[in-house]
Backbone as CSV, one residue per row, in Angstrom:
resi,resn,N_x,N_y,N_z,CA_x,CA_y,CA_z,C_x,C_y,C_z
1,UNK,-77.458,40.132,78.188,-78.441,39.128,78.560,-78.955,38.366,77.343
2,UNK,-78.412,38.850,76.437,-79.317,38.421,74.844,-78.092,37.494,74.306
3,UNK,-77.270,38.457,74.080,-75.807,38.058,72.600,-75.045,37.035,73.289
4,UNK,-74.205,36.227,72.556,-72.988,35.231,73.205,-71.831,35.917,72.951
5,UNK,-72.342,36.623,71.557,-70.602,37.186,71.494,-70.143,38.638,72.301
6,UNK,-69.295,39.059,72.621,-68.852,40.462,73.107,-67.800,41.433,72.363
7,UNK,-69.213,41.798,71.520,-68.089,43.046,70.320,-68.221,44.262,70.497
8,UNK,-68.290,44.771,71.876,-67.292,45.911,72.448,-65.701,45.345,73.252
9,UNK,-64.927,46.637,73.111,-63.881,46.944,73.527,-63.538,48.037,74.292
10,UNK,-62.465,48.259,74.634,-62.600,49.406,75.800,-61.041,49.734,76.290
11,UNK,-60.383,50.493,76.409,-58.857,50.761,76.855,-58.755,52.357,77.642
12,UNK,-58.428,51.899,78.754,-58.103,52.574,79.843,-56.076,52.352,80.059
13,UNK,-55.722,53.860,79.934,-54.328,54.267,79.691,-54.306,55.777,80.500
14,UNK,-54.117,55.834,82.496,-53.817,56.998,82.908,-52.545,57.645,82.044
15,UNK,-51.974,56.730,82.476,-50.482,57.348,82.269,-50.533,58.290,80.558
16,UNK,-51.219,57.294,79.876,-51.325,58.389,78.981,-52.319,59.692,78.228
17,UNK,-53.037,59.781,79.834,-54.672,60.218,79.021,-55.596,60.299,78.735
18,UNK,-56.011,58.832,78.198,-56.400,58.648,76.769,-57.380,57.490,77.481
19,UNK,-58.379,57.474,77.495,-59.245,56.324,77.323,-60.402,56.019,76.253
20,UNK,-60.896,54.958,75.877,-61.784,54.933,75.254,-62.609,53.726,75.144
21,UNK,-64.035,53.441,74.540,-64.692,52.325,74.071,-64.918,51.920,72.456
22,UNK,-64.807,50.971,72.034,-65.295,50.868,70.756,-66.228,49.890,70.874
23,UNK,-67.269,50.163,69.626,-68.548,48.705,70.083,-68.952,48.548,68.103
24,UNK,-68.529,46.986,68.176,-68.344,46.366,66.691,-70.063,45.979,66.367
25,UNK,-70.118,47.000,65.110,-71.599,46.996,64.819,-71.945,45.802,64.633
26,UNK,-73.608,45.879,64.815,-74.374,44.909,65.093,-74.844,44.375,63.454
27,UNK,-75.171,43.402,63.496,-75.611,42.900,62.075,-74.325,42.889,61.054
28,UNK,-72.844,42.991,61.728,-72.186,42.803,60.529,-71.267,41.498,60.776
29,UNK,-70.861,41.217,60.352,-69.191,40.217,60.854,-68.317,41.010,61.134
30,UNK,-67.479,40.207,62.107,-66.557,40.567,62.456,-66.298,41.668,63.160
31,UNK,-67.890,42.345,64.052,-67.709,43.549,64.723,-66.590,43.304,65.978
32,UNK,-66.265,41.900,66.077,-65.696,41.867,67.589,-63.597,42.358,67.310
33,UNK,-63.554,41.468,65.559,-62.346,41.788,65.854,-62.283,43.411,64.859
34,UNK,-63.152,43.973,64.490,-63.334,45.699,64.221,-62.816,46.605,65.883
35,UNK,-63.491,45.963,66.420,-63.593,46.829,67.800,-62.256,46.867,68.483
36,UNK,-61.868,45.479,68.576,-60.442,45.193,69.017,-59.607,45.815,68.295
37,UNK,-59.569,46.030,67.298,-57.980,46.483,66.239,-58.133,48.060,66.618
38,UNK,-59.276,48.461,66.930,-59.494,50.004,66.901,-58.960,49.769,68.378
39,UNK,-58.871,49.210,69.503,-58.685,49.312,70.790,-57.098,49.318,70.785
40,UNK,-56.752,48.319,70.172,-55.044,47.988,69.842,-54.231,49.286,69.430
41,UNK,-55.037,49.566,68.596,-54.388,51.103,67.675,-54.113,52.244,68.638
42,UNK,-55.176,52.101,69.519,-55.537,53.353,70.444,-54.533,53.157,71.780
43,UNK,-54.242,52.388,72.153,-53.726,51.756,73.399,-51.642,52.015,73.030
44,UNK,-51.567,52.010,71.361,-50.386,52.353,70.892,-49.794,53.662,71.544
45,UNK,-50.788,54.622,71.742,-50.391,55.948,71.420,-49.314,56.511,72.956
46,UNK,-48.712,57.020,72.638,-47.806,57.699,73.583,-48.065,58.926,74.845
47,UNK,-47.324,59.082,75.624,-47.770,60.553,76.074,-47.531,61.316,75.560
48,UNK,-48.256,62.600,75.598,-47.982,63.677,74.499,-47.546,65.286,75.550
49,UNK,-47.473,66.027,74.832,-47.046,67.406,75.754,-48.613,68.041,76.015
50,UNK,-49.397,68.054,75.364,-50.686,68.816,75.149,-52.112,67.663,75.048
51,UNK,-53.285,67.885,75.165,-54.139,67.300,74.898,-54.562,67.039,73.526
52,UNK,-54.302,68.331,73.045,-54.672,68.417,71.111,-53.465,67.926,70.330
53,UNK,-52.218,67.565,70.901,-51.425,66.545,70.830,-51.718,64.931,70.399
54,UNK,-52.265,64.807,71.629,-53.236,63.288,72.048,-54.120,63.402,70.998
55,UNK,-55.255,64.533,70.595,-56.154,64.716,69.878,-56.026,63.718,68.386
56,UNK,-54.485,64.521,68.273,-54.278,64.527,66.727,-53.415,62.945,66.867
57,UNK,-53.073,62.459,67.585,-52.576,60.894,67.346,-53.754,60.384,67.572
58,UNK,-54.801,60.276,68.270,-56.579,59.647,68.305,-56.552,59.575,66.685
59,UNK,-56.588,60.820,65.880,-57.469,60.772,64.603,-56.454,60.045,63.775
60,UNK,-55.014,59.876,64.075,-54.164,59.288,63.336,-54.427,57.713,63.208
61,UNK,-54.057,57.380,64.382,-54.618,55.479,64.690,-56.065,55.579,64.709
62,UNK,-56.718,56.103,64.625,-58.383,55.433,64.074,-58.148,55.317,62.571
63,UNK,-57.468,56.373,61.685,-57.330,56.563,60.438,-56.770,55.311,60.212
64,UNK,-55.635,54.822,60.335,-54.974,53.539,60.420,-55.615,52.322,60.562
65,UNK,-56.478,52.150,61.639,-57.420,51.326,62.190,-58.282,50.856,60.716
66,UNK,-58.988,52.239,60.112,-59.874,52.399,59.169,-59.078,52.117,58.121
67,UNK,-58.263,52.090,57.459,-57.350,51.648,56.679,-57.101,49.828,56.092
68,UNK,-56.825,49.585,57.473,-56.915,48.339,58.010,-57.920,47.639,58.165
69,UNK,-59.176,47.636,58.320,-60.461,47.237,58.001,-60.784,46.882,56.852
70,UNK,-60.380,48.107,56.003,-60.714,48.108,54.765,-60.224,47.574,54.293
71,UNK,-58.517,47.178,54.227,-57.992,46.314,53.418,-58.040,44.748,54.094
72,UNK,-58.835,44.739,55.508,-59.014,43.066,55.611,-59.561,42.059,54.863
73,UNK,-60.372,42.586,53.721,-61.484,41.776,53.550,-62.260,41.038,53.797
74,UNK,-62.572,41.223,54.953,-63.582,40.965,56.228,-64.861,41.587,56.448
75,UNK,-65.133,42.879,55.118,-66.195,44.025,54.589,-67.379,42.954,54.612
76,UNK,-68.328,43.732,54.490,-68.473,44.755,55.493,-68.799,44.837,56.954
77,UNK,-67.533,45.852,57.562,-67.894,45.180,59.075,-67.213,46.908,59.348
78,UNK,-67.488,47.083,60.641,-66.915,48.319,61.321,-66.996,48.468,62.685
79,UNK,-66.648,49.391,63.454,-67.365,49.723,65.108,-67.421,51.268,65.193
80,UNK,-67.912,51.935,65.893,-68.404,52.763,66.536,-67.066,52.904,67.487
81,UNK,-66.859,54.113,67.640,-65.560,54.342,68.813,-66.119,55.609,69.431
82,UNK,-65.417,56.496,71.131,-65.707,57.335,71.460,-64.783,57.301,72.500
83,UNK,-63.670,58.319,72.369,-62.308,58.273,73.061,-62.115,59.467,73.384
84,UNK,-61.158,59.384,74.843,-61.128,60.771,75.677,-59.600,61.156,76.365
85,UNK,-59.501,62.097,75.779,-57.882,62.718,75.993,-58.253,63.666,77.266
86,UNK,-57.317,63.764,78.387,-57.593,64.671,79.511,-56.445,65.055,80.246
87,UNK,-55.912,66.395,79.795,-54.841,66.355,80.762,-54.644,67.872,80.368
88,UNK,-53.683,68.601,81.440,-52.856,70.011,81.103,-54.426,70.406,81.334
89,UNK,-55.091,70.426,81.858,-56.146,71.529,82.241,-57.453,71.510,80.747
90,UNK,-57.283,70.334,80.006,-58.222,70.321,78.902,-58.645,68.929,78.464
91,UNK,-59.549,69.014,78.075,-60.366,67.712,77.551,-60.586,67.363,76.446
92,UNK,-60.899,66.395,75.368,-60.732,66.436,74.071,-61.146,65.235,73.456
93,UNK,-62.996,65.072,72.973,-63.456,64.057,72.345,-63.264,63.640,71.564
94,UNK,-63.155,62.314,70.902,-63.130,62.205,69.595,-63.933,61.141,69.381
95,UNK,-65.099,61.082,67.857,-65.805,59.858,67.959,-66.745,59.930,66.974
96,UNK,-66.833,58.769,66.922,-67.592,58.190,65.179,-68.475,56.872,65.692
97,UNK,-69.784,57.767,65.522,-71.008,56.395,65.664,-71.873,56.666,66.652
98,UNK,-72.601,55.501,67.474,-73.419,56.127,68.761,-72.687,55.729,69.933
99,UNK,-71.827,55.496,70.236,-71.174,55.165,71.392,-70.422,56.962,71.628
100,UNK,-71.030,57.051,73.159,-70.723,57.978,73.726,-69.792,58.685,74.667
101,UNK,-69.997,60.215,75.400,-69.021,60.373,76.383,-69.574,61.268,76.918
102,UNK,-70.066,61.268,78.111,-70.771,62.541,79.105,-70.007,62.743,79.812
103,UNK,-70.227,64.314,80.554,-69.569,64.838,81.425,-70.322,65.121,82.147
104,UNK,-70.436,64.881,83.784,-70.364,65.358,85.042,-69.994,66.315,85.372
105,UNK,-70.658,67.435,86.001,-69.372,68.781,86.490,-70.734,69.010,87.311
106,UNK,-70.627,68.964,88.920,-71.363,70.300,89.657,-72.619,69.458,89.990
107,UNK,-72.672,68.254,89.381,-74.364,67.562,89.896,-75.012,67.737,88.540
108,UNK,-74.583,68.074,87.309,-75.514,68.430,86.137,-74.487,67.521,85.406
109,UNK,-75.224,66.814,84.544,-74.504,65.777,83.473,-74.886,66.290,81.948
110,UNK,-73.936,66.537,80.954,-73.887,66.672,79.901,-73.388,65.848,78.850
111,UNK,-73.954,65.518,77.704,-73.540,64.680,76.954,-72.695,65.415,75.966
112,UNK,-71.541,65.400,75.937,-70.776,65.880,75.107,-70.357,65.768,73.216
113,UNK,-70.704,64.106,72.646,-70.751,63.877,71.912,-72.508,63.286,71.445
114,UNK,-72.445,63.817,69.992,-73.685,63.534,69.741,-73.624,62.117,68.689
115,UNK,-75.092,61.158,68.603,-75.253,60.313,67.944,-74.637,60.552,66.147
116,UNK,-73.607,59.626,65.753,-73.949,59.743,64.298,-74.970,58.545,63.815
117,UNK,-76.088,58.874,63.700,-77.176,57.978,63.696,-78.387,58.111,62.653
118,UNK,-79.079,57.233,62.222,-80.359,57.854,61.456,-81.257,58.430,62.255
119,UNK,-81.687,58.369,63.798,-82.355,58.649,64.551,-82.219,59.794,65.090
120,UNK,-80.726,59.999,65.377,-80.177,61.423,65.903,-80.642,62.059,64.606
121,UNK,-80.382,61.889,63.361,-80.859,62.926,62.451,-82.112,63.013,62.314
122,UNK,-83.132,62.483,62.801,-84.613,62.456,62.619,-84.674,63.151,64.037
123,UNK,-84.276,63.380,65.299,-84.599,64.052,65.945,-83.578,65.575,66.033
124,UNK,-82.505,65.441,65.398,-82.233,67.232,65.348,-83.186,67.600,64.446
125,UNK,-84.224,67.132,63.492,-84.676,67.563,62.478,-86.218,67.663,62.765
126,UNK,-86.665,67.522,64.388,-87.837,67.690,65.049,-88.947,66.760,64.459
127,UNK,-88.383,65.561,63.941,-89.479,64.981,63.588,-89.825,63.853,64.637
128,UNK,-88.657,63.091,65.677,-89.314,62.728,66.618,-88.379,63.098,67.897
129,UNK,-88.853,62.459,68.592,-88.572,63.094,70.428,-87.110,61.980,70.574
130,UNK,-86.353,62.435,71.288,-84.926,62.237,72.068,-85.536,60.914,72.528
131,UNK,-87.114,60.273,73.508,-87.418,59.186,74.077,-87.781,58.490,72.778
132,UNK,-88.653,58.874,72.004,-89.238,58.036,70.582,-88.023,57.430,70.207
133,UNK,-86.567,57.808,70.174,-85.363,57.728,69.121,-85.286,56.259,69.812
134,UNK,-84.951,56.301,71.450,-84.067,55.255,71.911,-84.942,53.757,71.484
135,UNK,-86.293,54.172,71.028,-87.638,52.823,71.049,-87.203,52.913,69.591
136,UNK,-86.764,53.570,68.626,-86.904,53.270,67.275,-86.882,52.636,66.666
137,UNK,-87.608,51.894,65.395,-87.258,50.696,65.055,-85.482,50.476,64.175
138,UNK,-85.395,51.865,63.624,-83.554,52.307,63.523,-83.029,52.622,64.515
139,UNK,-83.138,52.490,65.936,-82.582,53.109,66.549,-80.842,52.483,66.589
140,UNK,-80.154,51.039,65.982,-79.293,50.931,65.672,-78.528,51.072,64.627
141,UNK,-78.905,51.877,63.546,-78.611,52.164,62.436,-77.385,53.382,62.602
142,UNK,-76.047,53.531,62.352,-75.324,54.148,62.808,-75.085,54.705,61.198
143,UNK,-74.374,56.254,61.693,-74.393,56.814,59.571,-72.838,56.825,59.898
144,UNK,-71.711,56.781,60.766,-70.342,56.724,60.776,-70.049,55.558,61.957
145,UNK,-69.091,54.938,61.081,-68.121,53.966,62.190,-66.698,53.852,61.310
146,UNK,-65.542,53.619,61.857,-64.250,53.005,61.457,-64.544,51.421,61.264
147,UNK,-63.972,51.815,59.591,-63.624,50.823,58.700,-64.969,50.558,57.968
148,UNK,-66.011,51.336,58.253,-67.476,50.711,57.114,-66.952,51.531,56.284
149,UNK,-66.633,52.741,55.658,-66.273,53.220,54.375,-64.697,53.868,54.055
150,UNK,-64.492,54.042,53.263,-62.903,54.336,52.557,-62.666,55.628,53.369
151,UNK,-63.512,56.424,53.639,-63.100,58.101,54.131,-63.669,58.129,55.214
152,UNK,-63.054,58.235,56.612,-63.173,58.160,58.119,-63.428,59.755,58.316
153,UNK,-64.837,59.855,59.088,-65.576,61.858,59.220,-65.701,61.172,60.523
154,UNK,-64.437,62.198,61.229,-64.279,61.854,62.789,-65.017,63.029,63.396
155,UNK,-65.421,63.520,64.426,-66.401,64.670,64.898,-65.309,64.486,66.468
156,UNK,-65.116,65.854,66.811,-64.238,66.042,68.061,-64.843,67.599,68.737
157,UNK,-65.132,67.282,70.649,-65.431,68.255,71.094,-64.331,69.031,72.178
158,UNK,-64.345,69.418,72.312,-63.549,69.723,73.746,-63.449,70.944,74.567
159,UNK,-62.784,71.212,75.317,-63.163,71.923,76.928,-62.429,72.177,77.949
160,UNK,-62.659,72.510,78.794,-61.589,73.115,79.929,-62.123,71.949,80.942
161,UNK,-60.877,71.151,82.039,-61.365,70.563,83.012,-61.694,71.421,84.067
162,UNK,-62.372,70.494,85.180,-62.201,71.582,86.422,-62.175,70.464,87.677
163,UNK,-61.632,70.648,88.636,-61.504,69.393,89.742,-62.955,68.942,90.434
164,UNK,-63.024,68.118,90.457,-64.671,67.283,90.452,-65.000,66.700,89.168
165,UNK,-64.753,66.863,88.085,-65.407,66.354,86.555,-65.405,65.293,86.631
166,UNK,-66.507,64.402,86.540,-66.365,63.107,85.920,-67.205,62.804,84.497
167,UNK,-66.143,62.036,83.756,-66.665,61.276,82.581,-67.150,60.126,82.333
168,UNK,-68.090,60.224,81.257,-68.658,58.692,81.175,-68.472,58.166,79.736
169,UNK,-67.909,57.272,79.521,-67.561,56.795,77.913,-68.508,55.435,78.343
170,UNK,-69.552,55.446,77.063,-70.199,54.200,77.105,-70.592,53.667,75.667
171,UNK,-70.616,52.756,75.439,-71.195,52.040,74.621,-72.992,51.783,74.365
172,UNK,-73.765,52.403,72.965,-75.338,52.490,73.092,-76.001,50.905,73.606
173,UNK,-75.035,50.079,74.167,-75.918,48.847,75.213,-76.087,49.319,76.499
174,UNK,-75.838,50.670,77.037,-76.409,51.123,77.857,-77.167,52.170,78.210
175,UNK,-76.827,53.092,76.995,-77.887,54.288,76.795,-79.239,53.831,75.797
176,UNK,-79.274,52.865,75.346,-80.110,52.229,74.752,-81.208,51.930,75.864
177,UNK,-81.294,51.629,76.631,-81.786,50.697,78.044,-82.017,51.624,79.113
178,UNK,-81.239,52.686,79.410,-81.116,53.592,80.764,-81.063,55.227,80.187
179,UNK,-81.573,55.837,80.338,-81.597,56.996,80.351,-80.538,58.213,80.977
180,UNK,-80.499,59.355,80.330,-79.997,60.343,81.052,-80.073,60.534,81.988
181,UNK,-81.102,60.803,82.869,-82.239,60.992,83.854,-81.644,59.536,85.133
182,UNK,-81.381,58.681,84.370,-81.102,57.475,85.433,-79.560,57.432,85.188
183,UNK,-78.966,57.742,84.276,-77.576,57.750,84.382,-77.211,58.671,84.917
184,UNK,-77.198,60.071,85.645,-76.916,60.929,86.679,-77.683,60.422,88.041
185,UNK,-78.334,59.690,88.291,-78.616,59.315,89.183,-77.594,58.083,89.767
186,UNK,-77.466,57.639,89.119,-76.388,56.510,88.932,-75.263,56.991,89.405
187,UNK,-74.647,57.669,88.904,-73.202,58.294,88.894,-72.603,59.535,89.556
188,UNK,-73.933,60.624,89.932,-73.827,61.463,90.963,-73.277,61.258,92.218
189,UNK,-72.134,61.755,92.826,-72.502,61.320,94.377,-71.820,60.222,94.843
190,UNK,-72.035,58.752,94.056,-71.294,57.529,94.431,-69.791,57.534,93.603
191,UNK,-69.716,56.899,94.709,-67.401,56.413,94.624,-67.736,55.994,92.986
192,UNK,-66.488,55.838,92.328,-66.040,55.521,90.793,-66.753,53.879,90.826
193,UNK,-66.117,52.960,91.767,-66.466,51.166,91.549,-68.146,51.339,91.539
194,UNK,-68.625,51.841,92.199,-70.054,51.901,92.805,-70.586,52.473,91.493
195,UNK,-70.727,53.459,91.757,-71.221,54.206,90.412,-71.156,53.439,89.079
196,UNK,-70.241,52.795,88.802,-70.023,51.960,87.283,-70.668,50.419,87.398
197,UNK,-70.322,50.102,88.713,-71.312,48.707,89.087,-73.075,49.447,88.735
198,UNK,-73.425,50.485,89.408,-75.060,50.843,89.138,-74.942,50.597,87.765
199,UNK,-74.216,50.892,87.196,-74.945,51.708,85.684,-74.643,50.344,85.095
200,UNK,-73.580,49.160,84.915,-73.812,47.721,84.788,-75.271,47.063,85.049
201,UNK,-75.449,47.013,86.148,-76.406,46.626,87.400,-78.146,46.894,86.623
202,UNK,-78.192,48.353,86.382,-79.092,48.976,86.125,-79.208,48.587,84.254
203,UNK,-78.132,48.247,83.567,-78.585,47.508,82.145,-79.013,46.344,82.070
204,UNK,-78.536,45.421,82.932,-78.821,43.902,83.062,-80.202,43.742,83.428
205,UNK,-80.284,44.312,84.476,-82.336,44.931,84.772,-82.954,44.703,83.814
206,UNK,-82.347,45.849,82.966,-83.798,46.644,82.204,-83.312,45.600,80.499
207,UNK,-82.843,44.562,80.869,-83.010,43.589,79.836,-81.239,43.117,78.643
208,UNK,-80.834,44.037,78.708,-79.730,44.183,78.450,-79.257,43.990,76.727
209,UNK,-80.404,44.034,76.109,-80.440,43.235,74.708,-78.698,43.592,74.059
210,UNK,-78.249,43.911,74.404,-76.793,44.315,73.294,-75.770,43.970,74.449
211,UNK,-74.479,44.261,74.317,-73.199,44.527,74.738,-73.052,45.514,75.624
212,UNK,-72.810,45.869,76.790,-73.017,46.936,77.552,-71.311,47.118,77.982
213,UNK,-70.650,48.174,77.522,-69.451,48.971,78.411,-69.450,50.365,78.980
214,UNK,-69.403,50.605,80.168,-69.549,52.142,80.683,-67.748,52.134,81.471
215,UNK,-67.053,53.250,81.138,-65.590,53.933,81.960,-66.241,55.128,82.325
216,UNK,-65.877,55.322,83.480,-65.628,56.026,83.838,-65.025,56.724,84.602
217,UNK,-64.385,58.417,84.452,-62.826,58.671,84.951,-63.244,60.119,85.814
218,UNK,-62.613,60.491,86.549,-62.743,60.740,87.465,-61.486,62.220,87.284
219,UNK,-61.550,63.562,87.515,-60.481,64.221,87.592,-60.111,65.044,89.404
220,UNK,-59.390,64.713,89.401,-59.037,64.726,90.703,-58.391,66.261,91.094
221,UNK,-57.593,66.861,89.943,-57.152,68.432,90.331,-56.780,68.781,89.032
């Protein structure tokens, strides 16, 4: 509702897996084509036999991605990524920055990856509250993205699926704006189109100041 430009990205690949968002930081140049080259890279990757397969080509083409940034001379510029491998009975995060990936299982939503942020570190460190963070006046200040520095510190979670799981890969233009609390409300319960229209629907509302992308995937057995 704010920006003209749109520097998130986003690649959805069943066949191989693998989905993800990237969102090209704010205040730099060139976050739009940061985000894209990281989407391009990612969209390369093949099917694999295993998930930690997939895992380890994710950290390969972001590495690449980050490589490539760096030697654009287009500095300083980067994005935020948060990508999701799912298959053979396992799951497998990977991600650098505040752009996220929750999981659904059972009616209880969990956020699987945590902020690399100045804010996330001021609240693991109890100095302010999880709600204070999202109002912060840093609350966009990110401490990792691909291509802002020479050495890429990727952070990866992962897990067992189970039939019902759904995931949510989003970009912080919507957890910025909407809450936990309203994003399981959102996404509980309603069909995949429905559910991703709310959580659209429900950023544009509440003002929309940034770039907003939400995927979300669905495991079926």
């Amino acid at each position: 509702m704010v920006r003209k430009l749109n520097e998130d990205a986003f690649v959805e690949c069943p066949e191989t897996a693998l989905w993800a968002v990237a969102d090209g930081m704010g205040g730099h140049n060139n976050g739009d084509f940061a985000s894209a080259l990281i989407i391009q890279r990612l969209a390369r990757i093949s099917p694999a036999e295993t998930v930690y397969a997939l895992r380890g080509e994710v950290a390969r083409q972001l590495g690449q991605a980050n490589e490539e940034l760096q030697a654009s001379g287009r500095s300083p510029m980067g994005a935020t990524v948060a990508a999701l491998t799912a298959c053979r009975g396992y799951y497998s995060c990977t991600w650098a920055g505040d752009s996220r990936v929750y999981l659904l299982r059972k009616g209880r939503l969990r956020r699987l990856t945590s902020d690399h942020s100045v804010v996330q570190t001021l609240v693991d460190a109890g100095e302010i509250s999880a709600e204070e963070a999202r109002h912060h006046s840093h609350a966009h200040i990110v401490t990792r993205a691909v291509g802002a520095n020479p050495d890429l510190a990727l952070e990866t979670a992962n897990g067992e699926l189970e039939a019902g799981d759904r995931f949510l890969l989003c970009s912080d233009g919507l957890t910025s704006v909407v809450d936990d609390l309203q994003i399981l409300e959102l996404i509980n319960g309603s069909d995949i189109s429905s559910a991703n229209d709310g959580l659209i629907s429900r950023t544009l509302e509440n003002g929309a100041p940034d770039n907003v992308t939400a995927v979300l995937v669905d495991v079926l057995s």
